[in-house]
Legacy VTK file of the C-alpha trace (Angstrom):
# vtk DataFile Version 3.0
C-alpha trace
ASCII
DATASET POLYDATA
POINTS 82 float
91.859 20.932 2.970
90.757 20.076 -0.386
92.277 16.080 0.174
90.573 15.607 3.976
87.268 17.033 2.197
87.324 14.643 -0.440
88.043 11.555 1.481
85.428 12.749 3.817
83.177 12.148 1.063
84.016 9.191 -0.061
83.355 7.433 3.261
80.610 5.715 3.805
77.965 6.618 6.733
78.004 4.228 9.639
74.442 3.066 9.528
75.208 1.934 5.869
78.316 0.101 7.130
76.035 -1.170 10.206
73.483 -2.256 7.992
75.941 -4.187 5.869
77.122 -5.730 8.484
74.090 -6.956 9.665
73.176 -8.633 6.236
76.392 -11.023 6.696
75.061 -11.884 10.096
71.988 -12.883 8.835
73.333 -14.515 5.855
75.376 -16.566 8.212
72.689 -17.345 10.720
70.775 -18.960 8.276
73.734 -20.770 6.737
74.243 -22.026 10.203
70.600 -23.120 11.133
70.888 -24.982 7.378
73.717 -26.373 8.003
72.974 -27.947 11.339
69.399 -28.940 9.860
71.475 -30.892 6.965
74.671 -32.370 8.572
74.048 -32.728 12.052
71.696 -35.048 14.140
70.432 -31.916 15.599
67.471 -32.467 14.900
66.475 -35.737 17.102
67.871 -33.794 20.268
65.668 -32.197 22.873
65.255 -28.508 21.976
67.237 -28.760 18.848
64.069 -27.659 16.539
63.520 -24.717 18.370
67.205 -23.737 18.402
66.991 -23.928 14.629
63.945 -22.020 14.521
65.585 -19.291 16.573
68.649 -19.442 14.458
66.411 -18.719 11.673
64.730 -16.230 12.601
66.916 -13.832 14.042
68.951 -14.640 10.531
65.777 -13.197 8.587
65.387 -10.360 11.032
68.517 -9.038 10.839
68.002 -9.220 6.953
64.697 -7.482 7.566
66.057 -4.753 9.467
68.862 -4.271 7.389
67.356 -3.933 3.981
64.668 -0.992 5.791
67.815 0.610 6.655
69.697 0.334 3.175
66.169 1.049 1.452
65.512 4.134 3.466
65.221 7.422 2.173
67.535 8.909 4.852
69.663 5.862 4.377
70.302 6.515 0.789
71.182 10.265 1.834
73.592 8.760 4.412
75.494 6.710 1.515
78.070 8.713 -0.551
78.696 7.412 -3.392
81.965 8.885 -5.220
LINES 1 83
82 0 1 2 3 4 5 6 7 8 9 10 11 12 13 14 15 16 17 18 19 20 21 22 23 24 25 26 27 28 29 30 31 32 33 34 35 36 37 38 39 40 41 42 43 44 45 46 47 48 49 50 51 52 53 54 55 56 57 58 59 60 61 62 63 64 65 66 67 68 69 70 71 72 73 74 75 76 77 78 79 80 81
């Protein structure tokens, strides 16, 4: 009992493994939207600014959204640290 308890607490919640998640996302979104900006001609095509845009800022939303979660009181209850 004593083993399942403490590996119980050493996992980590699933909003703060959600949340981490989410950070890579938007990391990579707005690698992506930089990276087409940079090395592509994707500029000059119809629509391609907006793309870009979008890329961009659903990159700094999921960011947003999962900082609040990280930075939340009940989100640092949900974290056990060991």
């Amino acid at each position: 009992m004593d083993n399942e308890s403490n590996f119980l607490s050493h996992q980590r919640s699933s909003w703060h493994l959600r949340a981490l998640r989410m950070q890579w996302f938007g990391v990579v979104l707005l690698f992506l939207a930089a990276a087409l900006a940079a090395l592509t001609d994707f500029l000059d095509q119809g629509g391609g600014v907006a793309i870009l845009i979008v890329f961009a800022v659903v990159g700094l939303l999921a960011l947003l959204v999962a900082r609040l979660i990280l930075l939340s009181p009940a989100g640092r209850l949900r974290t056990r640290h060991p």
